[in-house]
GUPA-623274 format. One record per residue: chain; residue in three letters; z, y, x of N, C-alpha, C in turn. Coordinates in Angstrom, 1 decimal. Atoms other than C-alpha are relative to their C-alpha. Layout:
N
<node chain="A" resn="Ala" n_pz="Z" n_py="Y" n_px="X" ca_pz="Z" ca_py="Y" ca_px="X" c_pz="Z" c_py="Y" c_px="X"/>
...
This chain:
101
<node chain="A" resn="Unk" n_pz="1.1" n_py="0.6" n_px="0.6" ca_pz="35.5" ca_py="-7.5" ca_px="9.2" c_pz="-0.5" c_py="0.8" c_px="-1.1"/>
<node chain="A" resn="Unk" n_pz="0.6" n_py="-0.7" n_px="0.8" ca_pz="33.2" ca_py="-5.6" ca_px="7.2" c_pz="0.1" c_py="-1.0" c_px="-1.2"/>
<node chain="A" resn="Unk" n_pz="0.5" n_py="0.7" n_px="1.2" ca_pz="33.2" ca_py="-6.9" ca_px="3.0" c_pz="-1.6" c_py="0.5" c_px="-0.7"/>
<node chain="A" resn="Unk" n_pz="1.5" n_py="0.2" n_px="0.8" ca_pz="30.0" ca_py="-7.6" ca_px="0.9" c_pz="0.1" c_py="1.6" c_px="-0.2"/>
<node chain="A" resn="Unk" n_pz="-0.3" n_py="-1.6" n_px="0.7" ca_pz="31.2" ca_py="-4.1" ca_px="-1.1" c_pz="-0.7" c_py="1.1" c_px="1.2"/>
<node chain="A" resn="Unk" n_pz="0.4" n_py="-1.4" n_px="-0.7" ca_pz="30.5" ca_py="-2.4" ca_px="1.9" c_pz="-1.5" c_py="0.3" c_px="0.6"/>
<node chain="A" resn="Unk" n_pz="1.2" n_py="0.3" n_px="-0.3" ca_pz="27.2" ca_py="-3.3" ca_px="3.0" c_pz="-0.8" c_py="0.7" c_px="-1.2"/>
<node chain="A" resn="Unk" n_pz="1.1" n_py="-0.2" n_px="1.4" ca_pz="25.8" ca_py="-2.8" ca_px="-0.8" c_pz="0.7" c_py="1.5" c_px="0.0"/>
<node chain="A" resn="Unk" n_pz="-0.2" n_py="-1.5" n_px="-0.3" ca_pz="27.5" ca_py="0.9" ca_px="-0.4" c_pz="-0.8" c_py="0.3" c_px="0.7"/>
<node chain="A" resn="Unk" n_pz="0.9" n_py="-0.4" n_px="-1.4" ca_pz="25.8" ca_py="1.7" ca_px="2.3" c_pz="-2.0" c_py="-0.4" c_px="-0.2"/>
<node chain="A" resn="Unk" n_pz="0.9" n_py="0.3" n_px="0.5" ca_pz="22.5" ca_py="-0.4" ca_px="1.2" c_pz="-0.3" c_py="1.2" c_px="-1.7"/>
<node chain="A" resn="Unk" n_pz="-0.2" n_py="-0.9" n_px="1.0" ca_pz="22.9" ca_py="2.0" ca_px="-2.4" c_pz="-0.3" c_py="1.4" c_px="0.7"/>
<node chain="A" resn="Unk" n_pz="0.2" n_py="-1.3" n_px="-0.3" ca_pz="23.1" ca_py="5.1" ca_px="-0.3" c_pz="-0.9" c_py="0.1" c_px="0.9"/>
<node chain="A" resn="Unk" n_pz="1.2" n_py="0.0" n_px="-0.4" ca_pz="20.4" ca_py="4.3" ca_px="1.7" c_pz="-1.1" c_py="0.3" c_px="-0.7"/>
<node chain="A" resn="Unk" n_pz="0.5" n_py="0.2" n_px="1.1" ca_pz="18.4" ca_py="3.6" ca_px="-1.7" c_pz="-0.2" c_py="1.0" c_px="-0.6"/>
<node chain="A" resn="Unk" n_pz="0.0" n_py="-0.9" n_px="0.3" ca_pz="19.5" ca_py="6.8" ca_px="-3.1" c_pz="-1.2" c_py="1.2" c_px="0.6"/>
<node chain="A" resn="Unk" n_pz="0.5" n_py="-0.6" n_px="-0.6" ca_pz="18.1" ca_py="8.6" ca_px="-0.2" c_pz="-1.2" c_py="0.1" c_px="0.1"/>
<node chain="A" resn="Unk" n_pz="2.0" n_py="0.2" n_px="0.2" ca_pz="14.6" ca_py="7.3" ca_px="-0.2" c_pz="-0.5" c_py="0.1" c_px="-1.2"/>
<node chain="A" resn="Unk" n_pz="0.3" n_py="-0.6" n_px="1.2" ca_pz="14.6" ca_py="7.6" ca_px="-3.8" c_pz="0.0" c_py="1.8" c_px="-0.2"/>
<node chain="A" resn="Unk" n_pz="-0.2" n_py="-1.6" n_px="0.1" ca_pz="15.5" ca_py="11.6" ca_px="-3.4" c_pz="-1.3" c_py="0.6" c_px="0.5"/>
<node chain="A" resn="Unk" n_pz="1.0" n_py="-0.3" n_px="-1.0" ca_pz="12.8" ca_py="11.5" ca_px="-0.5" c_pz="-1.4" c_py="-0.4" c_px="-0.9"/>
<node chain="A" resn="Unk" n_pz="1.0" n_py="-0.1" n_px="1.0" ca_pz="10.1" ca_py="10.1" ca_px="-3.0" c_pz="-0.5" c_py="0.8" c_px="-0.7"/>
<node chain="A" resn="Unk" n_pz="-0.2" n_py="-0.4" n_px="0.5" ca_pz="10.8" ca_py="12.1" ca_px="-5.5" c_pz="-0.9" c_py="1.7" c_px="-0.3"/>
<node chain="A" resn="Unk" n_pz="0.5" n_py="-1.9" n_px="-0.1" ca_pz="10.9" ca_py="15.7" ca_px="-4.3" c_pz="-0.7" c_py="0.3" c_px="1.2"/>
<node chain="A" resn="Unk" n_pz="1.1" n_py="-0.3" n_px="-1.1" ca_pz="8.5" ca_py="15.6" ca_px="-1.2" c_pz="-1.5" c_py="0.0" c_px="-0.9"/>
<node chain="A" resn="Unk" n_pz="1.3" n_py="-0.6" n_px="-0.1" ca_pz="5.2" ca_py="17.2" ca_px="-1.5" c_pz="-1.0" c_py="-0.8" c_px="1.0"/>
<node chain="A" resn="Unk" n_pz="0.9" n_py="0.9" n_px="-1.0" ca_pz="4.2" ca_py="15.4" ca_px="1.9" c_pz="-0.5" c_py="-1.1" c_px="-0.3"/>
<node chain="A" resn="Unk" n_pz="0.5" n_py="1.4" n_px="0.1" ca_pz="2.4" ca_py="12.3" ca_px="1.7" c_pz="0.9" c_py="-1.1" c_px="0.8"/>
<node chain="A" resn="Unk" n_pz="-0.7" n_py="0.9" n_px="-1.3" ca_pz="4.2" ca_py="10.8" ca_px="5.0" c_pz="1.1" c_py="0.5" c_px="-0.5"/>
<node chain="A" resn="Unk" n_pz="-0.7" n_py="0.0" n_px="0.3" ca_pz="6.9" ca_py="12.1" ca_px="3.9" c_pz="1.0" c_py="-1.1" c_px="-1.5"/>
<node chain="A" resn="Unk" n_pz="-0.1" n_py="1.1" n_px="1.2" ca_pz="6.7" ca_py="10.0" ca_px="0.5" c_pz="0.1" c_py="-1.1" c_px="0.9"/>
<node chain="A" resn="Unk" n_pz="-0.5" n_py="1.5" n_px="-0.5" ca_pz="6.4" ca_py="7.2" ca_px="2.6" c_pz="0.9" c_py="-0.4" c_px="1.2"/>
<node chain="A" resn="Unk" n_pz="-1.4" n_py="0.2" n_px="-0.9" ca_pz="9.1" ca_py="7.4" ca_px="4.8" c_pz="1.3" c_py="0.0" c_px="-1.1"/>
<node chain="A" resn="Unk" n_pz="-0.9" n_py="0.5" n_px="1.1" ca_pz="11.1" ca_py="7.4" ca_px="1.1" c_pz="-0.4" c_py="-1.6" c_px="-0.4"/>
<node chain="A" resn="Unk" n_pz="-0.1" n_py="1.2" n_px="0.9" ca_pz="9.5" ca_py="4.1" ca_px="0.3" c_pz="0.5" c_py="-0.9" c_px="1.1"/>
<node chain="A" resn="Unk" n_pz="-0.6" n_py="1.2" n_px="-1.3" ca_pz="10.3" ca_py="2.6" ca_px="4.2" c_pz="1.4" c_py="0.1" c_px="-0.4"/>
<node chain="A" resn="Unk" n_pz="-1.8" n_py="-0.3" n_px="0.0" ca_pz="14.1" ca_py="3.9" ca_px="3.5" c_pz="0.4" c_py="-1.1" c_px="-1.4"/>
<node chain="A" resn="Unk" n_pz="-0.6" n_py="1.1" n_px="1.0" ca_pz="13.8" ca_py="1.8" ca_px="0.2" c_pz="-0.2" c_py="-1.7" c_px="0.4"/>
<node chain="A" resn="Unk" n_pz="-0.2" n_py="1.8" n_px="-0.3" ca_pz="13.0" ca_py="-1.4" ca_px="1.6" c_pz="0.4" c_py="-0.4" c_px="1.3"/>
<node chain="A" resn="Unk" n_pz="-0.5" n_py="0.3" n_px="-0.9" ca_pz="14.5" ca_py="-1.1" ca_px="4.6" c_pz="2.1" c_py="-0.3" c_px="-0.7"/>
<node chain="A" resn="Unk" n_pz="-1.4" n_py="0.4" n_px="0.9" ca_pz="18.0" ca_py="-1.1" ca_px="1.6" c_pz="-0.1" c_py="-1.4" c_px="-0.2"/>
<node chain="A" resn="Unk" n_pz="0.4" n_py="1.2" n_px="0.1" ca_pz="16.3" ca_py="-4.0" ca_px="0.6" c_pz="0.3" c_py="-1.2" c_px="0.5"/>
<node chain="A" resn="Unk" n_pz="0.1" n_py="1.0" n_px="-0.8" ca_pz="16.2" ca_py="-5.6" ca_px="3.5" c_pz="1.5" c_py="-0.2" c_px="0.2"/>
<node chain="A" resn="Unk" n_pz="-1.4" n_py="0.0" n_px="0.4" ca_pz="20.0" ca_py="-5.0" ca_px="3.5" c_pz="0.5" c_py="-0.6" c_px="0.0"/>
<node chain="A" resn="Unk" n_pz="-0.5" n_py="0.7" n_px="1.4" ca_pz="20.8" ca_py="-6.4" ca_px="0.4" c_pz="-0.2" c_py="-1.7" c_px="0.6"/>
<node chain="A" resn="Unk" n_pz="0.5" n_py="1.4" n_px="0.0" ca_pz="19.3" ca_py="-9.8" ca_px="1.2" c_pz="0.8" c_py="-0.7" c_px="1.5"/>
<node chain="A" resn="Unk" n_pz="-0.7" n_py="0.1" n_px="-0.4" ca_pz="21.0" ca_py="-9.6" ca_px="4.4" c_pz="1.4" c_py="-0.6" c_px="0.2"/>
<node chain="A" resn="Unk" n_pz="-1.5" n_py="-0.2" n_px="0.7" ca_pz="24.6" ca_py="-9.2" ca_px="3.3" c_pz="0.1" c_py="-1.2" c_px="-0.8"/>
<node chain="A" resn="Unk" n_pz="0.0" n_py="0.9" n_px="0.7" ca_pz="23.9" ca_py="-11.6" ca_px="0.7" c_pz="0.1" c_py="-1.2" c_px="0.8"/>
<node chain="A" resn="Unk" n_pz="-0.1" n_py="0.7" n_px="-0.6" ca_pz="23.0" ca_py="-13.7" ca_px="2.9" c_pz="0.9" c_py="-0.8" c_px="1.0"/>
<node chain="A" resn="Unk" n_pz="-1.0" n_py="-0.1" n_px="-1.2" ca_pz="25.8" ca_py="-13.7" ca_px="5.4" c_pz="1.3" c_py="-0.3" c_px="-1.3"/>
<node chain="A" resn="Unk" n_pz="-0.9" n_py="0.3" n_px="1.1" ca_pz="28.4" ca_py="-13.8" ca_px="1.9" c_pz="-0.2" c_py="-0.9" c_px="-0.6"/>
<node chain="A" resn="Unk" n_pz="0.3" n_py="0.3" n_px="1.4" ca_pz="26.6" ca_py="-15.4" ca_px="-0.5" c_pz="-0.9" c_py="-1.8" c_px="0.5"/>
<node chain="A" resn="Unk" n_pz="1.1" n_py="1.2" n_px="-0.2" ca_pz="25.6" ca_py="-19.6" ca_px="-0.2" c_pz="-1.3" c_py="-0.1" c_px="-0.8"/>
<node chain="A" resn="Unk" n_pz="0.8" n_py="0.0" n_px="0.7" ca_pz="22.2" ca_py="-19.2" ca_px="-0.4" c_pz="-1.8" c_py="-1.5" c_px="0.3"/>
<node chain="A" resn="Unk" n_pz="0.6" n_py="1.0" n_px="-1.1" ca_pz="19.7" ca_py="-21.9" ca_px="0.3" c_pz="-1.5" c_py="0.5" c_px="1.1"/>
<node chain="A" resn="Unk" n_pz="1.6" n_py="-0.5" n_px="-1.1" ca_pz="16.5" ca_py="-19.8" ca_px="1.6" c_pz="1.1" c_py="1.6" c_px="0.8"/>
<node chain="A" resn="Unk" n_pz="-1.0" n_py="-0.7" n_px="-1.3" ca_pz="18.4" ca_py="-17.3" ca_px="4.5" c_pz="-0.7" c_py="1.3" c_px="-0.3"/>
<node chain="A" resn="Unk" n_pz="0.1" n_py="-1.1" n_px="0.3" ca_pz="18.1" ca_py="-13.6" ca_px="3.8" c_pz="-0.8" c_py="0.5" c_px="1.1"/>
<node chain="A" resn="Unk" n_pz="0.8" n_py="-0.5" n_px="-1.6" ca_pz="16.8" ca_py="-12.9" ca_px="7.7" c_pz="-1.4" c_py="-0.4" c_px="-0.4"/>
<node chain="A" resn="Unk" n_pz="0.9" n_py="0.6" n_px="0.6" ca_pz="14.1" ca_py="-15.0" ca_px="6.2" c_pz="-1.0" c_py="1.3" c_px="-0.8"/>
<node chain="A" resn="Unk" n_pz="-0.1" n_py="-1.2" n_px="0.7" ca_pz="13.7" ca_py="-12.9" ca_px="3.3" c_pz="-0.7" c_py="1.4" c_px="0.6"/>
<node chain="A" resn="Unk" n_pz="0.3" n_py="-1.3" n_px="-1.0" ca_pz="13.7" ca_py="-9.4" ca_px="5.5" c_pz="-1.2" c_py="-0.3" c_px="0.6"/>
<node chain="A" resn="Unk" n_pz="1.6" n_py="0.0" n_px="-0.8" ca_pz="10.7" ca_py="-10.6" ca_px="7.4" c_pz="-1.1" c_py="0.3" c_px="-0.6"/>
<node chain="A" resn="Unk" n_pz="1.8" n_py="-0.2" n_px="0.5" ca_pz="8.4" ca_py="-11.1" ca_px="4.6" c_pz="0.0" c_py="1.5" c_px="-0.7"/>
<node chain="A" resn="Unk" n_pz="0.2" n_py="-1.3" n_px="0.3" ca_pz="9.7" ca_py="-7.5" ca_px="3.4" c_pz="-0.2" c_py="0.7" c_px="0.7"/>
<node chain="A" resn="Unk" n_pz="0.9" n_py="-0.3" n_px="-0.7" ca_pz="8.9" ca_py="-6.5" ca_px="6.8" c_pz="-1.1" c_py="0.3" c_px="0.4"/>
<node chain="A" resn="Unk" n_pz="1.4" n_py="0.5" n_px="-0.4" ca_pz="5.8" ca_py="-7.9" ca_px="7.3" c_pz="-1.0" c_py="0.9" c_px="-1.6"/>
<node chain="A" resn="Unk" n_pz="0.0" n_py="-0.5" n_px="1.3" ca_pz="4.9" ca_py="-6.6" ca_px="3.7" c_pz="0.2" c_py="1.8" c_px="0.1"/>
<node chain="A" resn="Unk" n_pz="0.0" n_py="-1.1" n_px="-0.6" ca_pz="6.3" ca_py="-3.2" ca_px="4.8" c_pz="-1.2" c_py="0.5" c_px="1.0"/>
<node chain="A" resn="Unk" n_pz="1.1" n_py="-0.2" n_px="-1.2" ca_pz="3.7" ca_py="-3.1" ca_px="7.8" c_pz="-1.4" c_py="0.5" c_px="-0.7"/>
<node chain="A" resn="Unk" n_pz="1.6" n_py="0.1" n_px="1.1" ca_pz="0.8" ca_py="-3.7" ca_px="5.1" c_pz="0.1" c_py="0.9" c_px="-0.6"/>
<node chain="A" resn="Unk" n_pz="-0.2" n_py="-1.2" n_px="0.4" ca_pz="1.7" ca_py="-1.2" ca_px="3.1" c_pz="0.0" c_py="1.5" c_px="0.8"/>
<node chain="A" resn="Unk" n_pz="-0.3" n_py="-1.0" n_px="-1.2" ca_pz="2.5" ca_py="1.2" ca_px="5.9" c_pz="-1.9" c_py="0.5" c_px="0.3"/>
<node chain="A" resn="Unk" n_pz="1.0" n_py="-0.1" n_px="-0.5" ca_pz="-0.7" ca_py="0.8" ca_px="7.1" c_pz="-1.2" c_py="0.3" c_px="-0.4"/>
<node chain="A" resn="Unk" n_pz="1.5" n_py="-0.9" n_px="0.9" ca_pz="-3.5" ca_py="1.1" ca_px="4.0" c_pz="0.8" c_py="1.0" c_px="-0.5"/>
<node chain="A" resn="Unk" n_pz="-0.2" n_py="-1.2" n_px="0.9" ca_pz="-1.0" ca_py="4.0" ca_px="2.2" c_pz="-0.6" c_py="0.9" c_px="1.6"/>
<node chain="A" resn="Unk" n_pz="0.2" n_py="-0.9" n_px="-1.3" ca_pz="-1.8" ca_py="5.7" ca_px="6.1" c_pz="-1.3" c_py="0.4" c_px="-0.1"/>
<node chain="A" resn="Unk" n_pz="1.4" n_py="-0.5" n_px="-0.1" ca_pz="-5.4" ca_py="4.9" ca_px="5.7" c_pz="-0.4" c_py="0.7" c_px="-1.1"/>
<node chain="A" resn="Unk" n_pz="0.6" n_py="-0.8" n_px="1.4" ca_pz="-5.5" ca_py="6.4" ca_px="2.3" c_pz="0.4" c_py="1.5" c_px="0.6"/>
<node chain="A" resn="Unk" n_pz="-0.3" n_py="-1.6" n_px="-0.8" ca_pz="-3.9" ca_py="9.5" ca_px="3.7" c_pz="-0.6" c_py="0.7" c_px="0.5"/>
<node chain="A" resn="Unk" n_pz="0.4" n_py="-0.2" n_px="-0.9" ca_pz="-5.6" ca_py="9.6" ca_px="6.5" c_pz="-1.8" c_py="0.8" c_px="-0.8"/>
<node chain="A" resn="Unk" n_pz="0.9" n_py="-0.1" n_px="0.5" ca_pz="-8.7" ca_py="9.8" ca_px="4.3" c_pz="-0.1" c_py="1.8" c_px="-0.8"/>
<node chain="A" resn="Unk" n_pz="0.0" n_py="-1.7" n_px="1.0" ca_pz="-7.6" ca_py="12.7" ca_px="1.8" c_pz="0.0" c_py="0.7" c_px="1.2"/>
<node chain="A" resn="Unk" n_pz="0.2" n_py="-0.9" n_px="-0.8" ca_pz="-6.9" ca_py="14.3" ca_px="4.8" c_pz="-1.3" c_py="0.5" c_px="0.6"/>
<node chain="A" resn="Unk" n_pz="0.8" n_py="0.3" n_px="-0.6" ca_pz="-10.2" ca_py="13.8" ca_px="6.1" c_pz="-1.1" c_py="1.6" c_px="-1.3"/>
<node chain="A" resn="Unk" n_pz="0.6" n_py="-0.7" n_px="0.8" ca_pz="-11.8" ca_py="15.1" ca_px="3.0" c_pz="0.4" c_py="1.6" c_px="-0.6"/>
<node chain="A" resn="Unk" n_pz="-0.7" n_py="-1.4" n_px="0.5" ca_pz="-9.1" ca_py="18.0" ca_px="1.9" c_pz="0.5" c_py="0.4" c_px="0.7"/>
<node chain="A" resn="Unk" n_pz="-0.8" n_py="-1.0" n_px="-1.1" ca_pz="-7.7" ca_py="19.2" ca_px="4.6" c_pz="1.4" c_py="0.0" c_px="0.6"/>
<node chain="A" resn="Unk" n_pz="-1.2" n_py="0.0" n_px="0.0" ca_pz="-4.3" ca_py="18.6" ca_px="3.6" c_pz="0.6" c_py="-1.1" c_px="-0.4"/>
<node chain="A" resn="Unk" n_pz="-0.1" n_py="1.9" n_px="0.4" ca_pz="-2.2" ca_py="15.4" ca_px="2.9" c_pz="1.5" c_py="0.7" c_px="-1.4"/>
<node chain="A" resn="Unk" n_pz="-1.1" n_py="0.1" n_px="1.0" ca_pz="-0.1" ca_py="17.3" ca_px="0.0" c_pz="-0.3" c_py="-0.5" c_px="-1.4"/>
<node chain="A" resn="Unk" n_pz="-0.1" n_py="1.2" n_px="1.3" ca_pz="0.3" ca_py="15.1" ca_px="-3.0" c_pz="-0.8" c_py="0.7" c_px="-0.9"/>
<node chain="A" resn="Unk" n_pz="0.2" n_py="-0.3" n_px="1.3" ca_pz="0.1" ca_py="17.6" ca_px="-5.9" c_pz="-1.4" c_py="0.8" c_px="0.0"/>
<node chain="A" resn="Unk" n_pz="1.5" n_py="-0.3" n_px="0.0" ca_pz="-3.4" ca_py="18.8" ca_px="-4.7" c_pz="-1.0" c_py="-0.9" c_px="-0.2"/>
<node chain="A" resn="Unk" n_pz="1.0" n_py="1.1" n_px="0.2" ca_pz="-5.1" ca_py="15.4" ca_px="-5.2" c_pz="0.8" c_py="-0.5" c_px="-1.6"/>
<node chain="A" resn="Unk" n_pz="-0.6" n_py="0.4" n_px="1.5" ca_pz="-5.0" ca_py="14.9" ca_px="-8.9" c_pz="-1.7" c_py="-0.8" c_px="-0.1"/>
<node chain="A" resn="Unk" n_pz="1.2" n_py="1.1" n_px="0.4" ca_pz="-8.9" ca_py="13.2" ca_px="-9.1" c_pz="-0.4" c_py="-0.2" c_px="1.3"/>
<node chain="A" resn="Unk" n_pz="0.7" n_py="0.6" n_px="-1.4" ca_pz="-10.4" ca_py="10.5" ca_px="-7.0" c_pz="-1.3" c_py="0.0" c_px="-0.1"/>
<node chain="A" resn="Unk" n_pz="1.2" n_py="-0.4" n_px="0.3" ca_pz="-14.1" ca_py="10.9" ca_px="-6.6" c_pz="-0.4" c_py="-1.4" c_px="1.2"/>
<node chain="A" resn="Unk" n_pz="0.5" n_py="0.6" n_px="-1.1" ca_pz="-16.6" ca_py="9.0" ca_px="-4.4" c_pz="0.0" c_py="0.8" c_px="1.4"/>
């Protein structure tokens, strides 16, 4: 049987990773494949808790609406992207420093 400890390890170094991937990526999609890795830890956490911890609203619960929540996000950071791209050619971050009409 897996313990709580181990889950939130594992949830932690998940966390780490998307934090590193935020961080030091240049890519746009790349940034946001560090913020899915952070709330996919998230989703984890509430998990585990869930499954250890008496809680009265159910972590699976929980995970959905950070799913669903995820999706939304996913989807206008894409169209923002999609946009710079449109206009600059490129989707790397440290070239869009002003937003214009």
């Amino acid at each position: 049987m897996i313990s709580l400890q181990t889950y939130l390890i594992i949830s932690a170094l998940v966390f780490i990773f998307g934090l590193i991937a935020v961080v030091n990526k240049k890519n746009a999609v790349g940034i946001l494949m560090g913020v899915e890795l952070i709330l996919n830890s998230v989703n984890l956490n509430f998990i585990a808790f869930a499954k250890y911890v008496d809680l009265s609203i159910k972590g699976q619960i929980i995970a959905i609406f950070v799913i669903i929540l995820a999706a939304a996000e996913a989807a206008v950071a894409l169209a923002i992207v999609l946009n710079i791209y449109r206009y600059r050619s490129t989707i790397d971050v440290t070239t869009v420093d002003l937003m214009k009409n």
